[in-house]
KEFI-899296 format. One record per atom (N, C-alpha, C, O): residue number from 1; atom name; z, y, x. Coordinates in nm, 4 decimals, padded with zeros to 6 digits. Example, Ala and Ser with C-alpha at 12.3 -4.5 7.8 and 13.67 -1.06 7.14 Angstrom:
% KEFI-899296
1,N,00.7800,-00.5690,01.3190
1,CA,00.7800,-00.4500,01.2300
1,C,00.7800,-00.3300,01.3200
1,O,00.8465,-00.3319,01.4236
2,N,00.7080,-00.2250,01.2850
2,CA,00.7140,-00.1060,01.3670
2,C,00.7870,00.0030,01.2900
2,O,00.8039,00.1138,01.3409
//
This chain:
% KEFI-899296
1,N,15.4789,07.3318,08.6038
1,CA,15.4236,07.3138,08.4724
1,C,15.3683,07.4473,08.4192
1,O,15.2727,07.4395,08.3421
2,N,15.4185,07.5733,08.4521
2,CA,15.3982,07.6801,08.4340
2,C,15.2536,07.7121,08.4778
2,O,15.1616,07.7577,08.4099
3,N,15.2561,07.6810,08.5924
3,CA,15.1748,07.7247,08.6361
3,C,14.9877,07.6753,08.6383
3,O,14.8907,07.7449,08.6682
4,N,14.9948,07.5157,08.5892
4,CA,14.8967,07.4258,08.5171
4,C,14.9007,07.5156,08.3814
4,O,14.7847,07.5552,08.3936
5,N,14.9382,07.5690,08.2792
5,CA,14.9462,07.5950,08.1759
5,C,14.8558,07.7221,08.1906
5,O,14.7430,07.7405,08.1450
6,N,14.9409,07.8119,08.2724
6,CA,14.8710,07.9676,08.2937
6,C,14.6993,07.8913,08.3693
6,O,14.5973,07.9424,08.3230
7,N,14.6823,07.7914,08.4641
7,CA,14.5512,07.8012,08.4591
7,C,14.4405,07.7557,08.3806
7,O,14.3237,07.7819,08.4096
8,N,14.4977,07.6453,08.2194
8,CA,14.4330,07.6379,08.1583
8,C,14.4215,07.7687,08.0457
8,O,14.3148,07.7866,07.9869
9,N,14.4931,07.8228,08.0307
9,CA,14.4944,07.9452,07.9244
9,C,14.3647,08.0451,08.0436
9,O,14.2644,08.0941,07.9917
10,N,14.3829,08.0558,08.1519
10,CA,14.2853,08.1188,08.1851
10,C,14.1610,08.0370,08.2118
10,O,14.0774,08.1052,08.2711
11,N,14.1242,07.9236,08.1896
11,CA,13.9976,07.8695,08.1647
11,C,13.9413,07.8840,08.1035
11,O,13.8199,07.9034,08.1093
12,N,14.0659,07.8763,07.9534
12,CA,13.9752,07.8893,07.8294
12,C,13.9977,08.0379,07.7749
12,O,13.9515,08.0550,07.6621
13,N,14.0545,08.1394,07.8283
13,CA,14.0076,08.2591,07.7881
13,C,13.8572,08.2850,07.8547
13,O,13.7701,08.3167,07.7737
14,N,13.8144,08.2735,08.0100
14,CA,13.7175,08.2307,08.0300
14,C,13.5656,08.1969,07.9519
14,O,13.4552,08.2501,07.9403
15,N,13.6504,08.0486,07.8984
15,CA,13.5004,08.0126,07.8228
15,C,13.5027,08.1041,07.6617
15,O,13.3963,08.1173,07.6013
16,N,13.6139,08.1535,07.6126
16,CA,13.5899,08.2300,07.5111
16,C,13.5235,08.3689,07.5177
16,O,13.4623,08.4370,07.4355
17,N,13.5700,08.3901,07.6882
17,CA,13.4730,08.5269,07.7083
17,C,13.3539,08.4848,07.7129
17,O,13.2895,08.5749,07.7667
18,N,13.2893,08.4033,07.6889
18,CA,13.1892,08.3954,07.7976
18,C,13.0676,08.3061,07.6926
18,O,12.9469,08.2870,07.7073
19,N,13.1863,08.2565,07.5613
19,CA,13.0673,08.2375,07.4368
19,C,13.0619,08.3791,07.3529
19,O,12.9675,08.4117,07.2810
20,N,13.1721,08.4514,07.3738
20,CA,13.1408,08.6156,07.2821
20,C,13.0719,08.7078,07.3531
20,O,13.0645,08.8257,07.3184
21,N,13.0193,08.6617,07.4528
21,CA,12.9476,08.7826,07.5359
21,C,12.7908,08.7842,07.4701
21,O,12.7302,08.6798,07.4457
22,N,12.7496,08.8845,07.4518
22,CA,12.5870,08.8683,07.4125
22,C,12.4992,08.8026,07.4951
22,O,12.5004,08.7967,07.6181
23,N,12.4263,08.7560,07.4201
23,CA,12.3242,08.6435,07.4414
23,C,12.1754,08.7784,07.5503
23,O,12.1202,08.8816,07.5122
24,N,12.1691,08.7237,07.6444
24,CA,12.0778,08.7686,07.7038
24,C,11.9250,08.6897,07.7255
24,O,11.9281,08.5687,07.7030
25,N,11.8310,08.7307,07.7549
25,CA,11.7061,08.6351,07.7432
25,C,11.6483,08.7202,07.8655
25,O,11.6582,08.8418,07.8819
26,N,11.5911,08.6342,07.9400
26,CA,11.4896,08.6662,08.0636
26,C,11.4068,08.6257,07.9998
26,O,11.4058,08.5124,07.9515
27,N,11.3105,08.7198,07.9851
27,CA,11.1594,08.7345,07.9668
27,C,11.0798,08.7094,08.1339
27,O,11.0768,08.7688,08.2416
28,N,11.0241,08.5872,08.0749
28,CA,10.9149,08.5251,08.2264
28,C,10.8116,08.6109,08.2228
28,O,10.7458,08.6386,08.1225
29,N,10.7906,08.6714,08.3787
29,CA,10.6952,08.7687,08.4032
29,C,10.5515,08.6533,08.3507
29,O,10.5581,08.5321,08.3301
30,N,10.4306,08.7448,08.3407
30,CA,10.3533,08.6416,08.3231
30,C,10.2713,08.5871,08.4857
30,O,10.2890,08.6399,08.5955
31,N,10.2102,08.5062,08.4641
31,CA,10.1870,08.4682,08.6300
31,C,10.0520,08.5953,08.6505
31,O,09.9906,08.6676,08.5720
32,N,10.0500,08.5782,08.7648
32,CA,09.9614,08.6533,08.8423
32,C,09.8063,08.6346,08.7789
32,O,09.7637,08.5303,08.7292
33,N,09.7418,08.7451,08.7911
33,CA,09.5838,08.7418,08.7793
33,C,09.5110,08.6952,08.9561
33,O,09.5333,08.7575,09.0599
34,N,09.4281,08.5764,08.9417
34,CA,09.3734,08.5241,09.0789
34,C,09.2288,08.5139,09.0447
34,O,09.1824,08.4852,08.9343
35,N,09.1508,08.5466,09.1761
35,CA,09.0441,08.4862,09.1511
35,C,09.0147,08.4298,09.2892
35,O,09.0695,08.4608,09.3949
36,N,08.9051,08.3294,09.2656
36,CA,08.8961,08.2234,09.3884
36,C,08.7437,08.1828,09.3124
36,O,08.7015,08.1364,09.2064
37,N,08.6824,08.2467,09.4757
37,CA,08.5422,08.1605,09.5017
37,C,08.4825,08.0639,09.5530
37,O,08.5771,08.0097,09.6101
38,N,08.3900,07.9986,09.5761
38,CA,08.3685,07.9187,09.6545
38,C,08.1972,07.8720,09.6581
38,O,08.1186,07.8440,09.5676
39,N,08.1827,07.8789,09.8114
39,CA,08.0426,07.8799,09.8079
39,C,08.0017,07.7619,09.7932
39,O,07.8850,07.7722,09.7553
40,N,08.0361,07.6305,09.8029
40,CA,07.9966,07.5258,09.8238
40,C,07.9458,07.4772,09.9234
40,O,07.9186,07.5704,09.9991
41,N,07.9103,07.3590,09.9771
41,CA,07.8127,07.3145,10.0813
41,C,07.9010,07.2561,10.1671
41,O,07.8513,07.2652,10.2793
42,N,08.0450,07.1806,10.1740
42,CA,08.0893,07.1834,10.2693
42,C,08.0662,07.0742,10.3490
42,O,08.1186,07.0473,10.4570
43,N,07.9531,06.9910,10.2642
43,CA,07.9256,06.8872,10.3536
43,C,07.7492,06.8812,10.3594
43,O,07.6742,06.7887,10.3907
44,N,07.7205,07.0245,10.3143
44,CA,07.5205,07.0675,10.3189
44,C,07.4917,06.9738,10.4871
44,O,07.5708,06.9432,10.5763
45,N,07.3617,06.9546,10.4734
45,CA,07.3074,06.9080,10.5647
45,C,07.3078,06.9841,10.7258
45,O,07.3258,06.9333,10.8365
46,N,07.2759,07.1471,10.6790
46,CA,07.2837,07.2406,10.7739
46,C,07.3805,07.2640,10.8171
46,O,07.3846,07.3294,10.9213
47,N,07.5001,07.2192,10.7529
47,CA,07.6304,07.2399,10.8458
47,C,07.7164,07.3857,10.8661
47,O,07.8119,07.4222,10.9347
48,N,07.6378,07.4387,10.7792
48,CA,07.7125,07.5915,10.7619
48,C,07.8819,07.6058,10.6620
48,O,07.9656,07.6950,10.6484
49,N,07.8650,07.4568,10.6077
49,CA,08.0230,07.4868,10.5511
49,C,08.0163,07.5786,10.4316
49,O,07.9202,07.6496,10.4020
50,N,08.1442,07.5668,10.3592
50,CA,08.1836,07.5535,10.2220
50,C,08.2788,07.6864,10.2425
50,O,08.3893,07.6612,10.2905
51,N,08.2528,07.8158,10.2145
51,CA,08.3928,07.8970,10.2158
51,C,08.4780,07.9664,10.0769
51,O,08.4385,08.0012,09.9657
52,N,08.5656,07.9669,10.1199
52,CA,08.6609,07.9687,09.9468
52,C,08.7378,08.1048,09.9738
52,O,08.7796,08.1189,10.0887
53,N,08.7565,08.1843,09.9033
53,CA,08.8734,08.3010,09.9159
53,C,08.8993,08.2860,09.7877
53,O,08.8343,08.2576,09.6871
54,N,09.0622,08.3236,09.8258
54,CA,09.1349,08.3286,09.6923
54,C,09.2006,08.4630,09.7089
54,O,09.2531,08.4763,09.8194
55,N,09.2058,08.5129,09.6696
55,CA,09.2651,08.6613,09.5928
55,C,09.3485,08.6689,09.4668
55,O,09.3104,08.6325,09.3556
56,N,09.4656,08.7198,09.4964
56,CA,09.5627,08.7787,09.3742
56,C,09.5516,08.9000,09.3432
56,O,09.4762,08.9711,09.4096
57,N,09.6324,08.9583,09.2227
57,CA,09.6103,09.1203,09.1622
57,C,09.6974,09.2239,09.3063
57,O,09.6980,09.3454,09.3261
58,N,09.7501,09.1305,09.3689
58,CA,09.8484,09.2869,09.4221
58,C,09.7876,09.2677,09.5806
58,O,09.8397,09.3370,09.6680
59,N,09.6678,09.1657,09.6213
59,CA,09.5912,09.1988,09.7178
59,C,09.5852,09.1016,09.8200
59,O,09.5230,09.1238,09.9239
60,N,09.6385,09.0067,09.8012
60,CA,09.6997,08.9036,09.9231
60,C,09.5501,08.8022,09.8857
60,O,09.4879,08.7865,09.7806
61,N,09.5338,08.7559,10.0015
61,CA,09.3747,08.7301,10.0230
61,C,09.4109,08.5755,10.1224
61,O,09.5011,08.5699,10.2060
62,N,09.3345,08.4818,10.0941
62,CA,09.3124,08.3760,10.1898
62,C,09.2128,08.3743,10.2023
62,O,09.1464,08.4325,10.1165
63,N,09.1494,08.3143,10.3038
63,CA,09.0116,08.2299,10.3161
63,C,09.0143,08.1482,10.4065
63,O,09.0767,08.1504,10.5125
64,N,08.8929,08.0179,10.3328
64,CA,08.8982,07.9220,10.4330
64,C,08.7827,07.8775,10.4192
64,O,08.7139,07.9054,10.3211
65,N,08.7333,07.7818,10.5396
65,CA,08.5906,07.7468,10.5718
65,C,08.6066,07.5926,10.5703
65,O,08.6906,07.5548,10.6520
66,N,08.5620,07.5176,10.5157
66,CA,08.5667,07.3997,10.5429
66,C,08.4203,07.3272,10.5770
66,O,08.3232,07.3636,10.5107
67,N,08.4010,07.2109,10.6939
67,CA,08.2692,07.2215,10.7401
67,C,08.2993,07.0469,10.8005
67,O,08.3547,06.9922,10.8959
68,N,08.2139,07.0032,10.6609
68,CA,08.2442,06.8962,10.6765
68,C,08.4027,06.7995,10.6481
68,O,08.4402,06.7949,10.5310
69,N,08.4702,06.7424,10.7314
69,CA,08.5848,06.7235,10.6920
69,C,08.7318,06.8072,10.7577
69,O,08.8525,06.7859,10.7466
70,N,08.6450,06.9152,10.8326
70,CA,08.7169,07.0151,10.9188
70,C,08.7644,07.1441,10.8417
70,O,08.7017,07.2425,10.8808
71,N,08.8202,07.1613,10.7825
71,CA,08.9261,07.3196,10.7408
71,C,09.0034,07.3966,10.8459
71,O,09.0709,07.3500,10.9377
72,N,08.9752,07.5537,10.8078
72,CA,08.9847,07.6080,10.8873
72,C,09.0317,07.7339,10.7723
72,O,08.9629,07.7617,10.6741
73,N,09.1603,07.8009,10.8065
73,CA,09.2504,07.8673,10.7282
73,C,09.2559,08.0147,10.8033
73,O,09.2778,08.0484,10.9196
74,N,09.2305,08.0751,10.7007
74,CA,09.2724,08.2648,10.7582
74,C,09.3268,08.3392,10.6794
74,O,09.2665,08.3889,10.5843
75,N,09.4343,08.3574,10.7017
75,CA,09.5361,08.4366,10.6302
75,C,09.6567,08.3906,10.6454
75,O,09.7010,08.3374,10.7471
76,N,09.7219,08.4131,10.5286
76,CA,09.7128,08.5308,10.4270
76,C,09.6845,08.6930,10.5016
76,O,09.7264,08.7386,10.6079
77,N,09.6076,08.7452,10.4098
77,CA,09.6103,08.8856,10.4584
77,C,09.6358,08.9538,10.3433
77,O,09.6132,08.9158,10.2284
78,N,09.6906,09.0704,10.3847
78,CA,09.7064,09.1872,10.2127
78,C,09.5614,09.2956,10.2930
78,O,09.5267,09.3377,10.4033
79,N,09.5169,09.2984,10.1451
79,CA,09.3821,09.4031,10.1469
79,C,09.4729,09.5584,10.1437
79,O,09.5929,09.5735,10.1208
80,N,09.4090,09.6228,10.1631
80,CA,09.5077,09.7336,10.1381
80,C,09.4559,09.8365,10.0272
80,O,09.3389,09.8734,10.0173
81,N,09.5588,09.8760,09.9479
81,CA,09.4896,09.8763,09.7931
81,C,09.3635,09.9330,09.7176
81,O,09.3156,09.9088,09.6068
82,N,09.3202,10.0379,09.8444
82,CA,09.1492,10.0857,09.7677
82,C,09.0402,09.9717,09.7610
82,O,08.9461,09.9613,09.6824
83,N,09.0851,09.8743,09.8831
83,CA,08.9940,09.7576,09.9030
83,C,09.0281,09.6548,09.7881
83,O,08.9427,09.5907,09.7269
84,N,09.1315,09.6493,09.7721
84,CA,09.1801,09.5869,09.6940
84,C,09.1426,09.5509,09.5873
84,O,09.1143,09.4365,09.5517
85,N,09.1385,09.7031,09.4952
85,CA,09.1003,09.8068,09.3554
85,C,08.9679,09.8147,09.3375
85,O,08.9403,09.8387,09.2200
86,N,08.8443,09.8002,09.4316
86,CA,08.7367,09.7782,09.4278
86,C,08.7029,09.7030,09.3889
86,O,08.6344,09.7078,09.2868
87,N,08.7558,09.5141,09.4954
87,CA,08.7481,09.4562,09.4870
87,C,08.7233,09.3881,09.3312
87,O,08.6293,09.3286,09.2785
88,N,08.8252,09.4194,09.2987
88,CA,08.8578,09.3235,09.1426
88,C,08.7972,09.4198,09.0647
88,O,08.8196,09.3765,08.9516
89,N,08.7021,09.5768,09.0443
89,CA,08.6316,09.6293,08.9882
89,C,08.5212,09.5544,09.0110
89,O,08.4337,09.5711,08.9261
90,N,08.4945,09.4732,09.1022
90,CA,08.3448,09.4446,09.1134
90,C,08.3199,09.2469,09.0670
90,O,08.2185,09.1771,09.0640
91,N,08.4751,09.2149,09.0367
91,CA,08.5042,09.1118,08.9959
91,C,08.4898,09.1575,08.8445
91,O,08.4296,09.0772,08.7732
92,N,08.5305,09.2610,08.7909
92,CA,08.5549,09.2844,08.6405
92,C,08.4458,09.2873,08.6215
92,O,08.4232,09.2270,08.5166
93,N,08.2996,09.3505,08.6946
93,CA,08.1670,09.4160,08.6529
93,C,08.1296,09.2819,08.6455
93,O,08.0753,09.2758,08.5352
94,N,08.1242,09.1444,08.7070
94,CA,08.0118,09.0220,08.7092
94,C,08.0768,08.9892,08.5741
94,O,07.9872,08.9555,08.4967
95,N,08.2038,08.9857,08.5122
95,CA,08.2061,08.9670,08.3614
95,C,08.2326,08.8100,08.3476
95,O,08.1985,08.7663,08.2377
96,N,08.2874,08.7137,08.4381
96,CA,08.2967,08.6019,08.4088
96,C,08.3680,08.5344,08.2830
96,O,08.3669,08.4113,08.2802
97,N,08.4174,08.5893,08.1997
97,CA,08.4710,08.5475,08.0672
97,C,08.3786,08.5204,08.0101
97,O,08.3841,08.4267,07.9304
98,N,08.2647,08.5888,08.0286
98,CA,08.1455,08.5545,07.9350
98,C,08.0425,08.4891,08.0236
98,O,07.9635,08.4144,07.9658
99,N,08.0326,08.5007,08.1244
99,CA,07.9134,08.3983,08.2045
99,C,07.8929,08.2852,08.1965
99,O,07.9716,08.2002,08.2380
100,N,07.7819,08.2604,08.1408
100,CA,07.7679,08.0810,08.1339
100,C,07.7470,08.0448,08.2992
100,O,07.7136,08.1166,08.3934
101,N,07.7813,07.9027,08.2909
101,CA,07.7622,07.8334,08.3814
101,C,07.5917,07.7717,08.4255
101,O,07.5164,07.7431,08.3324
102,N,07.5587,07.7608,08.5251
102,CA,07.3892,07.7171,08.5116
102,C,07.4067,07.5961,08.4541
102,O,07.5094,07.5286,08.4609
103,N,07.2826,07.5618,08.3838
103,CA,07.2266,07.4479,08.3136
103,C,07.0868,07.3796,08.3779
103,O,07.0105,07.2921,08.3371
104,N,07.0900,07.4359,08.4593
104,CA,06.9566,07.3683,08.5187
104,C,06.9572,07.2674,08.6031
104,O,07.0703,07.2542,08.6497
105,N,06.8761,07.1837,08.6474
105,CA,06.9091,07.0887,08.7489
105,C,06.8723,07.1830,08.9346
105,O,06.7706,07.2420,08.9712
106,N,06.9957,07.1598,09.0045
106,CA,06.9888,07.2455,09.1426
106,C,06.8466,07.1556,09.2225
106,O,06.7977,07.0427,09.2188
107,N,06.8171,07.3124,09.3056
107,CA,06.6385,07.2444,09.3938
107,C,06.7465,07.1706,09.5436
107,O,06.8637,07.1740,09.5811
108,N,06.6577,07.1294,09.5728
108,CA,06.7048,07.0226,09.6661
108,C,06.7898,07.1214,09.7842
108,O,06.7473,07.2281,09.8285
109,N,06.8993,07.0657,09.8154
109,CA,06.9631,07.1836,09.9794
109,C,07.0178,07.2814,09.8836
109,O,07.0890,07.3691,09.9323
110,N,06.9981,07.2826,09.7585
110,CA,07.0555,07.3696,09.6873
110,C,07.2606,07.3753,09.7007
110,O,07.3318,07.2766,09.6822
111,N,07.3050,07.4980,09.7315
111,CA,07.4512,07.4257,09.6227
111,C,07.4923,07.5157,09.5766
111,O,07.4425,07.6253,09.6025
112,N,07.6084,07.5015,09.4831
112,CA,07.6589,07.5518,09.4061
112,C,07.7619,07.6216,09.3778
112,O,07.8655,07.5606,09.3510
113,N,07.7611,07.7631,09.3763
113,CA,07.8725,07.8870,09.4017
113,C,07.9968,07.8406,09.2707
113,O,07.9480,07.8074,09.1627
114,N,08.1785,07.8393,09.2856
114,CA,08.2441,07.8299,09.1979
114,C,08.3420,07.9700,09.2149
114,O,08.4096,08.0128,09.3084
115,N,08.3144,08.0192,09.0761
115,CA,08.4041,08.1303,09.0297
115,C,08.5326,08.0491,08.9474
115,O,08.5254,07.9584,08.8645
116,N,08.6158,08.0976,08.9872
116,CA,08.7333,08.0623,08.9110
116,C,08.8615,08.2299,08.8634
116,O,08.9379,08.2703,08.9511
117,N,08.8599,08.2728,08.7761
117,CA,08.9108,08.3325,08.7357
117,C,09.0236,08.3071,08.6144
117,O,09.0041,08.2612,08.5019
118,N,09.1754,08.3625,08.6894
118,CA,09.2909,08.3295,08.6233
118,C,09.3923,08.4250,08.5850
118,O,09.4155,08.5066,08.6743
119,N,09.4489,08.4373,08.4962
119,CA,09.5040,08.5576,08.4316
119,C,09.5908,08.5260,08.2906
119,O,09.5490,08.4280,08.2290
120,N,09.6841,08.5827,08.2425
120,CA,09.7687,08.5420,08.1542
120,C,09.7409,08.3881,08.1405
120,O,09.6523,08.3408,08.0693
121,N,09.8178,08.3250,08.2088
121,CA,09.7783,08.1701,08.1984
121,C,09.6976,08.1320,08.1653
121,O,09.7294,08.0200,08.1253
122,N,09.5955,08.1470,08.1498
122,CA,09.4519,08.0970,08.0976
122,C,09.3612,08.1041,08.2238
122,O,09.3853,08.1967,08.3012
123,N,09.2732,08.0297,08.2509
123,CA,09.1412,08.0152,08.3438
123,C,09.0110,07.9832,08.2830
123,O,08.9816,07.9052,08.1923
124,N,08.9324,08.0714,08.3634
124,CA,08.8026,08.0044,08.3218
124,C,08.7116,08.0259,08.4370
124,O,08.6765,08.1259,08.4997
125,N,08.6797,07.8736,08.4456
125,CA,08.5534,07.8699,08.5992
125,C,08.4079,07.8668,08.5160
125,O,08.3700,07.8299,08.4048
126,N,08.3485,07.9280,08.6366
126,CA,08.2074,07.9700,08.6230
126,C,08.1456,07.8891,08.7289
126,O,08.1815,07.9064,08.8453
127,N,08.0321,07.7795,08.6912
127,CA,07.9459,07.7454,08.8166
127,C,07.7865,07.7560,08.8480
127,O,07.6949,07.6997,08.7880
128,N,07.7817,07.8173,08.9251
128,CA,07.6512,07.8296,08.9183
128,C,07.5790,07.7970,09.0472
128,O,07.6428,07.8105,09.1516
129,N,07.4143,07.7428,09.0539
129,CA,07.3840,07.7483,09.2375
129,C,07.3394,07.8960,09.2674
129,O,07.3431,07.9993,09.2006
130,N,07.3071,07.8734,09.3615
130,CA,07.3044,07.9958,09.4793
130,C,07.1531,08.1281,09.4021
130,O,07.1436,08.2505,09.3931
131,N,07.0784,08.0279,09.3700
131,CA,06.9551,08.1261,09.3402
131,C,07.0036,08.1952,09.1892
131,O,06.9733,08.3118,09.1638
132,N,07.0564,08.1383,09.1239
132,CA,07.0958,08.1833,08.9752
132,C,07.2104,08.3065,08.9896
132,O,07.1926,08.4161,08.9364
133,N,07.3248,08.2750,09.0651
133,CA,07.4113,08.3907,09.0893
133,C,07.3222,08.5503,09.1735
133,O,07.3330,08.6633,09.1260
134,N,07.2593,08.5247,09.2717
134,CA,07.1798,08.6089,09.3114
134,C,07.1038,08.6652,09.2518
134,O,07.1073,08.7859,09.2759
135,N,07.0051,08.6255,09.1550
135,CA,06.9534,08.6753,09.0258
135,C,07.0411,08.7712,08.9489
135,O,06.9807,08.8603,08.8892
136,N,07.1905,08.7688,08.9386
136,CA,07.2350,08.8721,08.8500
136,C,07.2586,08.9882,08.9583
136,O,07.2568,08.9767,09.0808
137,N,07.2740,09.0672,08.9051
137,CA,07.2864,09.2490,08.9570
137,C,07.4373,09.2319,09.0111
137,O,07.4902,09.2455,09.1214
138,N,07.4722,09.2036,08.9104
138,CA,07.6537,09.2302,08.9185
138,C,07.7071,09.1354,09.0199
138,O,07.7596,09.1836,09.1203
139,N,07.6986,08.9771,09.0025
139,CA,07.7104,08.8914,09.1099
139,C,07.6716,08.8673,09.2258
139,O,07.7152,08.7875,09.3087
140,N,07.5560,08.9660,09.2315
140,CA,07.4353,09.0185,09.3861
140,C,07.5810,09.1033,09.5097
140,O,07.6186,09.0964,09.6268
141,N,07.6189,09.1856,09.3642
141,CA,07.6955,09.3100,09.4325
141,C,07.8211,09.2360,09.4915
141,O,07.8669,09.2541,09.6043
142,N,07.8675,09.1523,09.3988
142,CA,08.0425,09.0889,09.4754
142,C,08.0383,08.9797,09.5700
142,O,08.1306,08.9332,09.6368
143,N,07.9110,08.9444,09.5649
143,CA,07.8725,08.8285,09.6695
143,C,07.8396,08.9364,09.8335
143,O,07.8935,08.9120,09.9414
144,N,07.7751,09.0111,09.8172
144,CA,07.7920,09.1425,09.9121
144,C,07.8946,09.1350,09.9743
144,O,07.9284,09.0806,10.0794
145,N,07.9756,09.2373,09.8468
145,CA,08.1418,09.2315,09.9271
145,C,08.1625,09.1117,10.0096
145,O,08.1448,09.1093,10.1314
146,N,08.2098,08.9885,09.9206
146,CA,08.2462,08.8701,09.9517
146,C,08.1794,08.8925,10.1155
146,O,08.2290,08.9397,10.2178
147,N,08.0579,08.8405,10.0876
147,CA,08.0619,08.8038,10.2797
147,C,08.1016,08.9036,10.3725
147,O,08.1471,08.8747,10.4832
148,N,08.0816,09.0562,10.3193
148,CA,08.1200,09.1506,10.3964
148,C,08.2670,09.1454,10.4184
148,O,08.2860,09.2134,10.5192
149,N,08.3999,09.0914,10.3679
149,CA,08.5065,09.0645,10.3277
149,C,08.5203,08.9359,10.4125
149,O,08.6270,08.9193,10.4715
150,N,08.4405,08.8603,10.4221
150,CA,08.4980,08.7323,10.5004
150,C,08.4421,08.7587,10.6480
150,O,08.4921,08.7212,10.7540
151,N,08.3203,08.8362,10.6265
151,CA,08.3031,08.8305,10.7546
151,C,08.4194,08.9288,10.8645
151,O,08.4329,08.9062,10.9847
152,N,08.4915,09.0355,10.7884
152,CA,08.5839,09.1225,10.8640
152,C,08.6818,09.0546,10.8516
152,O,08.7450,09.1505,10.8075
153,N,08.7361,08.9953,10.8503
153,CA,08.8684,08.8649,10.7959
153,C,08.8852,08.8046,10.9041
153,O,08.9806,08.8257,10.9789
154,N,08.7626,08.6939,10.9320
154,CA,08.7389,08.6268,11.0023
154,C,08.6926,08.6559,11.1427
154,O,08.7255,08.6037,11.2492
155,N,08.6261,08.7317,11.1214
155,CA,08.5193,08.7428,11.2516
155,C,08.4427,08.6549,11.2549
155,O,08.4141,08.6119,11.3666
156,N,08.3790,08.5931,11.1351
156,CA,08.2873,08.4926,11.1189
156,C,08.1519,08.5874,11.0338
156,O,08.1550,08.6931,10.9709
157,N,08.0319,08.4854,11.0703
157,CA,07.9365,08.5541,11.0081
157,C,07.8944,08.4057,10.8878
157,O,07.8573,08.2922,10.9176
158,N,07.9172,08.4619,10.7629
158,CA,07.9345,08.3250,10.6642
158,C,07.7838,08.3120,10.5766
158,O,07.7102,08.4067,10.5491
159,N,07.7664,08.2000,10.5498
159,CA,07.6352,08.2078,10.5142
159,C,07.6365,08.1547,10.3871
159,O,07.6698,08.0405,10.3554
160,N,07.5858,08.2739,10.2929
160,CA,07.6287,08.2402,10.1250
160,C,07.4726,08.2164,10.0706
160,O,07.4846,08.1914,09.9506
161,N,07.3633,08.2140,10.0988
161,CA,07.2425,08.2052,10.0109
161,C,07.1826,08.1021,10.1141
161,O,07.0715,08.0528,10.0946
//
């Protein structure tokens, strides 16, 4: 009997420690900054396929080709951080927070590049076709990278215009 007694007295000293202890709060990191492109076309006539990279802030990189109803996955890779640090400098320079999306109707064989940019929980995609993104300076330059980036990835030669 003693000994049922001593283990409820230590239960509930227990739960009395354990409502007077200070109140702690985990603060949720916020999620990751991503961005993810995509050229479109994955079912274009020419058959060159649709390629997508997705990229996070601390460098970890996918890409994939899809061609037709065939996907084809490379990665994950980590960039290593000057590539990295560029990278998302030349993502910051095209300015997609503010880029409108095209409004025009696409020319035929045309398709259509998707920016998706994500960051403190919030997203905002950008779509545009192929001749309109090329037209800007800034999106000329990360579309550069981009294939130069998929093409060393892969060992593929990717066809974005």
């Amino acid at each position: 009997m003693l000994r049922f007694l001593n283990l409820h007295l230590l239960t509930l000293l227990s739960l009395l420690l354990a409502a007077c202890a200070p109140a702690t709060s985990i603060t949720p990191s916020p999620p990751p900054q991503t961005f993810t492109f995509s050229s479109g076309g994955a079912y274009h006539p020419q058959g060159f396929g649709a390629w997508t990279l997705t990229l996070d802030a601390t460098g970890r990189l996918v890409i994939t080709h899809q061609v037709y109803d065939e996907v084809t996955t490379y990665g994950p890779f980590t960039l290593p951080e000057q590539e990295n640090s560029d990278l998302w400098a030349l993502i910051a320079q095209a300015d997609l927070a503010h880029l409108p999306s095209s409004d025009r109707p696409g020319m035929p064989d045309e398709v259509r590049y998707t920016f998706v940019l994500q960051s403190a929980g919030q997203s905002r995609t950008v779509t545009l076709w192929v001749r309109d993104a090329w037209d800007l300076a800034p999106l000329a330059a990360l579309l550069t990278r981009l294939e130069a980036i998929i093409a060393n990835y892969t060992d593929q030669s990717p066809v974005l215009r």
